[in-house]
DOMAR-958102 format. One record per atom (N, C-alpha, C): residue number from 1; residue in one letter; atom name; x, y, z. Coordinates in steps of 0.2 Angstrom, whole numbers. Atoms other than C-alpha are relative to their C-alpha. Layout:
<sites>
@i: NUM; aa: a; at: CA; xx: X; yy: Y; zz: Z
...
</sites>
This chain:
<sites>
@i: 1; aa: x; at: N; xx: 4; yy: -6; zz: 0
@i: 1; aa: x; at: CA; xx: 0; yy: 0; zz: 0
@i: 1; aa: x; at: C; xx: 4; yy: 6; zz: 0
@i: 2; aa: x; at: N; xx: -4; yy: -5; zz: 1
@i: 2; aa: x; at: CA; xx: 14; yy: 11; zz: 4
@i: 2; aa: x; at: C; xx: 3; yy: 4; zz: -5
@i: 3; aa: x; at: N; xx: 0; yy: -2; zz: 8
@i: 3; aa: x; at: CA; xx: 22; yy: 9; zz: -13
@i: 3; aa: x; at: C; xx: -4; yy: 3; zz: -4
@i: 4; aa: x; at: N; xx: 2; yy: -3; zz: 5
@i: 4; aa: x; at: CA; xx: 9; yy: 14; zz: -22
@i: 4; aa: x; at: C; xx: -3; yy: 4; zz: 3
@i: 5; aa: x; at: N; xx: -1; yy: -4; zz: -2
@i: 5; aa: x; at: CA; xx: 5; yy: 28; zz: -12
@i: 5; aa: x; at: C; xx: 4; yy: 4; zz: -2
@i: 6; aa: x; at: N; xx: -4; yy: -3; zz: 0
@i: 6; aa: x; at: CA; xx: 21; yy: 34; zz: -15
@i: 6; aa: x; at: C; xx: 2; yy: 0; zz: -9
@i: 7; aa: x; at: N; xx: 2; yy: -1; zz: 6
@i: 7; aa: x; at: CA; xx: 19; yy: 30; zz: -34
@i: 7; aa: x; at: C; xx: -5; yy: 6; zz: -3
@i: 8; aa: x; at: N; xx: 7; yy: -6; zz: 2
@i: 8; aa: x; at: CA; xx: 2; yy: 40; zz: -36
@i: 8; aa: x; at: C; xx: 3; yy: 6; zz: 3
@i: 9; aa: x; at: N; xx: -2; yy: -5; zz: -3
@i: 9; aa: x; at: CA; xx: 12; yy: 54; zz: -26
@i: 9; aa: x; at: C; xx: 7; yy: 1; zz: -5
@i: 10; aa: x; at: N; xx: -6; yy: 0; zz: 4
@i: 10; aa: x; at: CA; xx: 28; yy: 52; zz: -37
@i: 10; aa: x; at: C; xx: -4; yy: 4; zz: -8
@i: 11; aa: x; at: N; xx: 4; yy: -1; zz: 7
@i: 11; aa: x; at: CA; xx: 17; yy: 52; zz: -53
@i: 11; aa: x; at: C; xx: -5; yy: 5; zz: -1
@i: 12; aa: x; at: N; xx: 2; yy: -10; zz: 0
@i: 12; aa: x; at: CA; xx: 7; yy: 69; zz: -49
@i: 12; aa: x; at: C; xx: 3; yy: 3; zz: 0
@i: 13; aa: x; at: N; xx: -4; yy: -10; zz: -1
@i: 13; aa: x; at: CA; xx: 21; yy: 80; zz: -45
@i: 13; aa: x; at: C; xx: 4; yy: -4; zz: -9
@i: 14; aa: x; at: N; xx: -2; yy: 1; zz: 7
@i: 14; aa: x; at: CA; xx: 29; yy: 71; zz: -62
@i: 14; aa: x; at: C; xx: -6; yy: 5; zz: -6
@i: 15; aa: x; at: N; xx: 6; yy: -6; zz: 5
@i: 15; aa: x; at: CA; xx: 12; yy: 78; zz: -71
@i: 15; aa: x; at: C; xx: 0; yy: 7; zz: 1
@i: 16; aa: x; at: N; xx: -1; yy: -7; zz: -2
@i: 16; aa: x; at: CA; xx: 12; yy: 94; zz: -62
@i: 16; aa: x; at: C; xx: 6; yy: 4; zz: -4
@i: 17; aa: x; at: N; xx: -6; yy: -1; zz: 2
@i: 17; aa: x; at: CA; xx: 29; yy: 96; zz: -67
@i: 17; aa: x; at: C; xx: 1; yy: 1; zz: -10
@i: 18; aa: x; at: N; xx: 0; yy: 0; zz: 6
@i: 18; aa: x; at: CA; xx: 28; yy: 92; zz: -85
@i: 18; aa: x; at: C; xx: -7; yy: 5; zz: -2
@i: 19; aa: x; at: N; xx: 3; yy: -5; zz: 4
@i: 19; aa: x; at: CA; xx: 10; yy: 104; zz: -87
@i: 19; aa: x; at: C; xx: 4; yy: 6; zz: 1
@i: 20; aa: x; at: N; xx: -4; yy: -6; zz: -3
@i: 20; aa: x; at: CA; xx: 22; yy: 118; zz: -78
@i: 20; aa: x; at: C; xx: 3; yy: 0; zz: -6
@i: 21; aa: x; at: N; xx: -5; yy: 0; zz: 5
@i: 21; aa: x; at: CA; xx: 35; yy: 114; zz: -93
@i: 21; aa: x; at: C; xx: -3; yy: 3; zz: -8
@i: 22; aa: x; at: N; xx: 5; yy: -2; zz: 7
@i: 22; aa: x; at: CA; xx: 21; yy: 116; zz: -106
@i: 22; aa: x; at: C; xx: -2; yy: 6; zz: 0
@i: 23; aa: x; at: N; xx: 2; yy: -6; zz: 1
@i: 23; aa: x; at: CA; xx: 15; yy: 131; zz: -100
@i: 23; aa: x; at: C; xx: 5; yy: 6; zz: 0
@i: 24; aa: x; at: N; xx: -5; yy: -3; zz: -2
@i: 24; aa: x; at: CA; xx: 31; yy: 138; zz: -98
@i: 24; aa: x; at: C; xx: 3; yy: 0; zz: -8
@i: 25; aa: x; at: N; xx: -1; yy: 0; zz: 6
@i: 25; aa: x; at: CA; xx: 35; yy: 133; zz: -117
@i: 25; aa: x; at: C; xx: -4; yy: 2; zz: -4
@i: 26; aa: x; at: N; xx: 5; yy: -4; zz: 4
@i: 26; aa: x; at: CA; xx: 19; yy: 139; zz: -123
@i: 26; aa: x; at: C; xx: 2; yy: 6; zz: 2
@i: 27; aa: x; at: N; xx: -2; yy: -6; zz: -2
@i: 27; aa: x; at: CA; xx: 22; yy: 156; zz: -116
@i: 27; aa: x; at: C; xx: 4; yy: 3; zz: -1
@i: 28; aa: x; at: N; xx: -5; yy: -3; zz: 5
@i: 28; aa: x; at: CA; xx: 40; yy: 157; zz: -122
@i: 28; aa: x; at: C; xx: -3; yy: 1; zz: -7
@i: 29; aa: x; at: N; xx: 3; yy: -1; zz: 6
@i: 29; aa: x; at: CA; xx: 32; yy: 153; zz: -141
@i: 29; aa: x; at: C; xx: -2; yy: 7; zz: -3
@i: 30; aa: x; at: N; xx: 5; yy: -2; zz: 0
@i: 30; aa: x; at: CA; xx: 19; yy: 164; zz: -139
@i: 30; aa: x; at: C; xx: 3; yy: 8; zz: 0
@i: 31; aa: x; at: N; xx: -2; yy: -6; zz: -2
@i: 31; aa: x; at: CA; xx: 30; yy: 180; zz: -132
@i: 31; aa: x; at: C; xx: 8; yy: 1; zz: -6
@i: 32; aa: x; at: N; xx: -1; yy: -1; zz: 7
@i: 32; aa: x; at: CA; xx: 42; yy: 175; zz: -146
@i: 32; aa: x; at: C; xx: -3; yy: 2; zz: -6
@i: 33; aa: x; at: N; xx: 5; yy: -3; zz: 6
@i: 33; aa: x; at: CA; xx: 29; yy: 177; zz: -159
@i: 33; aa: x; at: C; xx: -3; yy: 6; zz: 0
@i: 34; aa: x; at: N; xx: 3; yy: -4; zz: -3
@i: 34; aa: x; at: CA; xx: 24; yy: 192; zz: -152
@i: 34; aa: x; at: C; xx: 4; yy: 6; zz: -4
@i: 35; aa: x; at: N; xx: -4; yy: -3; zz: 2
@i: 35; aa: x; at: CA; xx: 41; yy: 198; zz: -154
@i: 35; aa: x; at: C; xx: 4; yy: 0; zz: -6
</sites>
């Protein structure tokens, strides 16, 4: 039980992480095309 506790805790902050990276590349993109 613990394992996968720390699996599903492992594997949210990885998603969090990688939408963070998304909007962080969108937003470069975006402020390049701007400029």
């Amino acid at each position: 039980m613990g394992a996968t506790t720390l699996s599903n805790v492992f594997v949210l902050a990885f998603s969090e992480k990688c939408a963070l990276t998304n909007c962080l590349i969108k937003d470069f993109l975006t402020i390049r095309n701007i400029y």
